[in-house]
N, C-alpha and C positions, 0 to 999 in steps of 0.2 A: 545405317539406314537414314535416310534425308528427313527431317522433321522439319515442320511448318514454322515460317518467321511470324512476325507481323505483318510486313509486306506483303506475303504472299494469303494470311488467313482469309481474307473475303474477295474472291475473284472467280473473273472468266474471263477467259484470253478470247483472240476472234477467230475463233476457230470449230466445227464441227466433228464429230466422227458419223461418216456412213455409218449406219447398221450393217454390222458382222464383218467390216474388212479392216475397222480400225484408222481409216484415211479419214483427215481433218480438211475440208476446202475451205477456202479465203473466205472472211466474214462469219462465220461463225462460231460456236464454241467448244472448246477440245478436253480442256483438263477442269475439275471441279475437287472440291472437298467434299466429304462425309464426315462422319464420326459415330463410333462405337465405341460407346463406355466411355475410356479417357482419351480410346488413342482417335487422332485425326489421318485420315487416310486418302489417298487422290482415287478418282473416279473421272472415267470420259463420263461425255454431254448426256450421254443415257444411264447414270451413275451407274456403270458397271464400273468394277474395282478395277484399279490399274497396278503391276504385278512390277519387281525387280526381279533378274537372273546374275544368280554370286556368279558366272560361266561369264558375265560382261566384263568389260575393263573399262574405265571410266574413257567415256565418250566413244567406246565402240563397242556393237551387237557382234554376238558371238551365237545369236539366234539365227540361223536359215532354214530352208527347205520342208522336212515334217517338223522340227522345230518349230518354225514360225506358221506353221499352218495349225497347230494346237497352241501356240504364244502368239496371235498377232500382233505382231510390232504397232505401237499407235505412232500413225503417221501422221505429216501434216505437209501444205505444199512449201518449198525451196523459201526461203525471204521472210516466212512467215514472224513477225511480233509478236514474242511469248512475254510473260511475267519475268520477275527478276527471279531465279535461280531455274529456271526453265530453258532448254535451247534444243538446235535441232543438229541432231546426227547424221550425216553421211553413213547410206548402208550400200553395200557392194554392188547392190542392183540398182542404184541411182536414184533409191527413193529418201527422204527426209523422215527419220523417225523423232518423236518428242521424248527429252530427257531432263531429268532432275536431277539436280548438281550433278552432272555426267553423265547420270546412272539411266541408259534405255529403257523406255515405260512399256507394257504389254498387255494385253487383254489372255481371259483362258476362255478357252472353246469351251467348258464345260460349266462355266458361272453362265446361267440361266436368266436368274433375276437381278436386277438392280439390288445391291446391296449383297448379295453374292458372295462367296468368298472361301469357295472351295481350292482355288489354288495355291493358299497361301500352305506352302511350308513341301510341297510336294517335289520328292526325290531331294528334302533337303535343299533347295538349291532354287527355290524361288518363293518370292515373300510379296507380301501386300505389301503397295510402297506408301509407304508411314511418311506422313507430311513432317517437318520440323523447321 
């Protein structure tokens, strides 16, 4: 699971996410930190928790269809300037999803509030993505 450097502990890239679709547009802000207890964990712009799928392979989503309609993929547009261990994915529908050290980030439909963090560990197979 990807933990937080130095580099990346105090940022915001320029990037936004829409409310509820998970898409970042140019100039705004996309990924954030949190922290609970010890651990440091990534959050979009509205810190809702940002989610990894073991089902991924590093640098490709293995999330579509009612998959990504309960896992929104966090998107951002094509070109976009991330932080250092951040980049962006090619997904089959020709959108640009945001990934840390590989690993495709995700929203769950069912985390509510900022700080949220009901998807972590559900069907085994997806986790809060833990900065390092």
């Amino acid at each position: 699971m990807p933990r937080l450097t130095a580099a990346t502990a105090a940022f915001a890239t320029a990037f936004s996410v829409a409310a509820g679709i998970g898409f970042a547009a140019a100039g705004e802000t996309v990924v954030m930190t949190a922290t609970s207890g010890d651990v440091t964990y990534f959050t979009d712009a509205q810190n809702m928790t940002l989610y990894t799928f073991d089902k991924d392979e590093a640098g490709v989503s293995n999330c579509y269809d009612a998959c990504a309609e309960n896992w929104p993929p966090l998107l951002a547009d094509d070109g976009a300037s991330l932080p250092e261990g951040f980049e962006l994915i090619a997904r089959t529908d020709g959108t640009m999803q945001v990934a840390y050290q590989g690993q495709p980030l995700y929203l769950w439909i069912k985390d509510e509030n900022p700080g949220d963090m009901t998807g972590d560990g559900v069907k085994g197979v997806w986790h809060t993505a833990v900065a390092q």
